[in-house]
N, C-alpha and C positions, 0 to 999 in steps of 0.2 A: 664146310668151306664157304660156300654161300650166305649162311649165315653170322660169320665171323667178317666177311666184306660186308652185309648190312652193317652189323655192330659196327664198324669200324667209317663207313659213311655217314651216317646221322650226326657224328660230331661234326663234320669236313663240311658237312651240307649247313648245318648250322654254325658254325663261325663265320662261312662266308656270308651269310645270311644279314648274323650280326656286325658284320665288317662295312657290310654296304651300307646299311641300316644307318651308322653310325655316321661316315660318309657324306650321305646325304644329310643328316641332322647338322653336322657343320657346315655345309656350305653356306656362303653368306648370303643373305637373302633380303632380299626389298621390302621396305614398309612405306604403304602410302599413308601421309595422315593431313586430312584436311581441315584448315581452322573450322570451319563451319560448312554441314552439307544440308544444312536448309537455310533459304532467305527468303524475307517478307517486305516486298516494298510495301504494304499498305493500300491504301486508297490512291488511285491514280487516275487521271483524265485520259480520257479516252483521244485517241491520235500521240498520245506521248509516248517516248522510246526510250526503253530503260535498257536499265545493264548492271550488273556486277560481276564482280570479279570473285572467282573461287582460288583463296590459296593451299597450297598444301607443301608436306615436306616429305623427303624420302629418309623417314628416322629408322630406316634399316643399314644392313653392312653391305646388302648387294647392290648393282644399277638398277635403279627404276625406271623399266620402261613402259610410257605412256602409248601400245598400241593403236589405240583408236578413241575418239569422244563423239559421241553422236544424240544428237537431240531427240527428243520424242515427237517432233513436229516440224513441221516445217515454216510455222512463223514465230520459231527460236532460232537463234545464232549462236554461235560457236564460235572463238574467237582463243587460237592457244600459238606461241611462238613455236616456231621453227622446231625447237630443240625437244626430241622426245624423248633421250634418254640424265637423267637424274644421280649424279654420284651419292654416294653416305650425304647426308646432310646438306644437300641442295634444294633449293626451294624450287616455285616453279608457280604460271597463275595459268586458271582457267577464266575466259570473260564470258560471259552470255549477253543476248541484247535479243528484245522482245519490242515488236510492233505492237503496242495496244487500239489501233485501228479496226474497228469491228471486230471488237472482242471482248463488249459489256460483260459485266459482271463478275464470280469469281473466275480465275482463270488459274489453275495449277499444272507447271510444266516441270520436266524431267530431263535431263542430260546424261548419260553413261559412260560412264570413264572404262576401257578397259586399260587394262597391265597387268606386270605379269607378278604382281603382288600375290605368293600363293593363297595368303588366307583371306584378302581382298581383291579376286582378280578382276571384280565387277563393282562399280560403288557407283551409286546414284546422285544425285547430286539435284534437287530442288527446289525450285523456286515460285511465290505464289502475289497476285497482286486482286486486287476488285477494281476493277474500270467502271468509272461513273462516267456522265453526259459530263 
């Protein structure tokens, strides 16, 4: 008897298995994809304040939501509107702006986008300049 209830569980247990599995593969889900995740201002004078702008798009079927962007320093800036969550196909900008005031030479800085992109829930985003006199 016992083992006619095993035999007879292992299917039960495996369809719901495959049920959920299945499920979750369709839900629709967010894609971040940004035109560009590195920029090179080049050679730049020292005491100038730069900036660019990071675009991206949410070319998934779910909302993309932009939980948190944080700099790797604290003489980067962050600079993103209000609106943190992204439909199918909305765009959306990240700005950065960097003090290059006593900060000869190369200088390569970092920004971290989270969201809740599963296969990108972390994307980097970088940018680099060389400060002369």
């Amino acid at each position: 008897m016992k083992a006619k209830f095993t035999i007879l569980l292992i299917p039960v247990i495996l369809l719901i298995f495959i049920s959920n599995s299945h499920s979750n593969l369709s839900s629709p889900l967010p894609v971040i994809k940004f035109d560009d995740l590195n920029y090179d201002f080049g050679i730049v004078k020292q005491g100038e304040n730069l900036e660019h702008v990071f675009k991206f798009t949410n070319s998934g079927k779910g909302t993309l939501i932009i939980n948190s962007v944080q700099p790797s320093c604290g003489c980067t800036g962050v600079v993103m509107n209000e609106k943190k969550e992204f439909a199918e196909g909305k765009t959306g900008e990240i700005k950065i702006t960097f003090n290059t005031q006593g900060r000869q030479g190369l200088n390569t800085k970092t920004v971290s986008v989270n969201t809740n992109d599963p296969e990108y829930p972390v994307i980097t985003l970088t940018f680099k300049c060389s400060v002369e006199d």
